[in-house]
C-alpha positions in Angstrom: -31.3 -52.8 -111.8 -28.3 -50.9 -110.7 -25.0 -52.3 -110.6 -24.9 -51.4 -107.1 -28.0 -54.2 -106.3 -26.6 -56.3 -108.4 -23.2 -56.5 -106.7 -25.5 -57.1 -103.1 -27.6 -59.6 -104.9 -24.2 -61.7 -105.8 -22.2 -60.9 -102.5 -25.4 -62.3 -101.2 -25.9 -65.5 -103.2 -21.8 -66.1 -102.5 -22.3 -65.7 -98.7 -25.5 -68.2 -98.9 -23.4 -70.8 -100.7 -20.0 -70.3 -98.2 -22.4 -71.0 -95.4 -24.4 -73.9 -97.2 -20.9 -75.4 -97.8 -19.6 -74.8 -94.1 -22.9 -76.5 -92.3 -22.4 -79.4 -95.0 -18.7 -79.7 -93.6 -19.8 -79.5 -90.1 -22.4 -82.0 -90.4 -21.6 -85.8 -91.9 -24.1 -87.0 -94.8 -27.2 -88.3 -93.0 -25.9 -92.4 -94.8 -22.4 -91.8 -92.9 -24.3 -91.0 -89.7 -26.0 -94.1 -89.7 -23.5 -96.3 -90.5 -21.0 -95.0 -87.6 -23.5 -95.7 -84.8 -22.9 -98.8 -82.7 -25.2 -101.4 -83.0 -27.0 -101.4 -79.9 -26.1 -103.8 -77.2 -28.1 -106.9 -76.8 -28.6 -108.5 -73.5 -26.7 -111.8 -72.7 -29.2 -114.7 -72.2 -28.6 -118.0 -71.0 -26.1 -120.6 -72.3 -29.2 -123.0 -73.6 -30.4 -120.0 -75.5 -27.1 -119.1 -77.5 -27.1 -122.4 -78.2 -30.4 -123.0 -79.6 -29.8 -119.4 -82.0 -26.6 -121.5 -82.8 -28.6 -124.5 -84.3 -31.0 -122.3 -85.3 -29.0 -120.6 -88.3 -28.1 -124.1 -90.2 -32.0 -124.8 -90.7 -33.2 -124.0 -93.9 -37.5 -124.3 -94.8 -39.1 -126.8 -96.2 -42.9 -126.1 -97.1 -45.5 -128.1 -99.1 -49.0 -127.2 -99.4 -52.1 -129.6 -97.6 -55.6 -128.9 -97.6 -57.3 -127.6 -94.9 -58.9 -131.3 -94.0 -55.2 -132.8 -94.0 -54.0 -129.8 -91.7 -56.0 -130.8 -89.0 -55.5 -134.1 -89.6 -52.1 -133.3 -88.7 -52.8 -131.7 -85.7 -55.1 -133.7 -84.5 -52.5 -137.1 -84.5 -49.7 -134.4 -83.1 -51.7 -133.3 -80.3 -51.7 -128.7 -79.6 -48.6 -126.7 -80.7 -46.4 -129.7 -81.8 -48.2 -130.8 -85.5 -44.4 -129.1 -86.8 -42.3 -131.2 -85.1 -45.0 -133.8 -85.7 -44.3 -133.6 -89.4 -40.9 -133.2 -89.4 -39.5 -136.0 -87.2 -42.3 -137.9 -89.7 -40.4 -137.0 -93.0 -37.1 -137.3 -91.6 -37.7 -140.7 -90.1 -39.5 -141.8 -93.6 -36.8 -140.4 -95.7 -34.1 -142.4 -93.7 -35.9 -145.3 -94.3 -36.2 -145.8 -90.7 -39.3 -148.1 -90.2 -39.2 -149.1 -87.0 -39.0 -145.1 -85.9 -42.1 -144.4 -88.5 -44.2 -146.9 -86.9 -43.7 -145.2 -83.5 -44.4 -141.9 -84.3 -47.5 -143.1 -86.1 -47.8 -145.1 -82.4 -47.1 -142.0 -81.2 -44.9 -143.8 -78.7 -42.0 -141.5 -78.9 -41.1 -138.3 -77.8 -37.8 -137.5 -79.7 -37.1 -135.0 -82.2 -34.6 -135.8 -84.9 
């Protein structure tokens, strides 16, 4: 190779990298980008609403395992969409020691939710 080609091969290569370097100052890093956007704006709902998300973030999960026979059980004494709450109120009520409230859920005389 001639010293002339290789002189156009490495002014070539140099002007390459000077652009590379000029786009990548142009453009912020792709990780940058995303962290500058605005989260997008959610809608206001209701009052009742902000205050169910409210109660919502001091509940924690409590799960246990059931067989499939004691599942419906469950729902079956709770009545559709409310074996949950069924359960819940149940434990809390038990774990307080509150008899009288036991023996109406078991009734199912009562409609509150602890």
């Amino acid at each position: 190779m001639s010293k002339r080609k290789i002189d156009e091969a490495v002014t070539q290569a140099r002007v390459a990298r000077a652009r590379k370097a000029r786009d990548a100052q142009k453009k912020p890093p792709a990780k940058a980008a995303r962290a500058e956007e605005p989260h997008p704006k959610v809608a206001k709902g209701s009052k009742e609403k902000s205050e169910i998300q409210k109660n919502r973030e001091n509940l924690v999960v409590f799960a246990f395992r059931l067989t499939e026979a004691e599942r419906n059980l469950i729902h079956k004494a709770a009545g559709p969409a409310k074996a949950s709450r069924y359960v819940r109120t149940l434990a809390v009520a038990a774990a307080r020691g509150d008899e009288t409230a036991v023996k109406e859920i078991l009734r199912g005389t009562t409609g509150t939710t602890l």
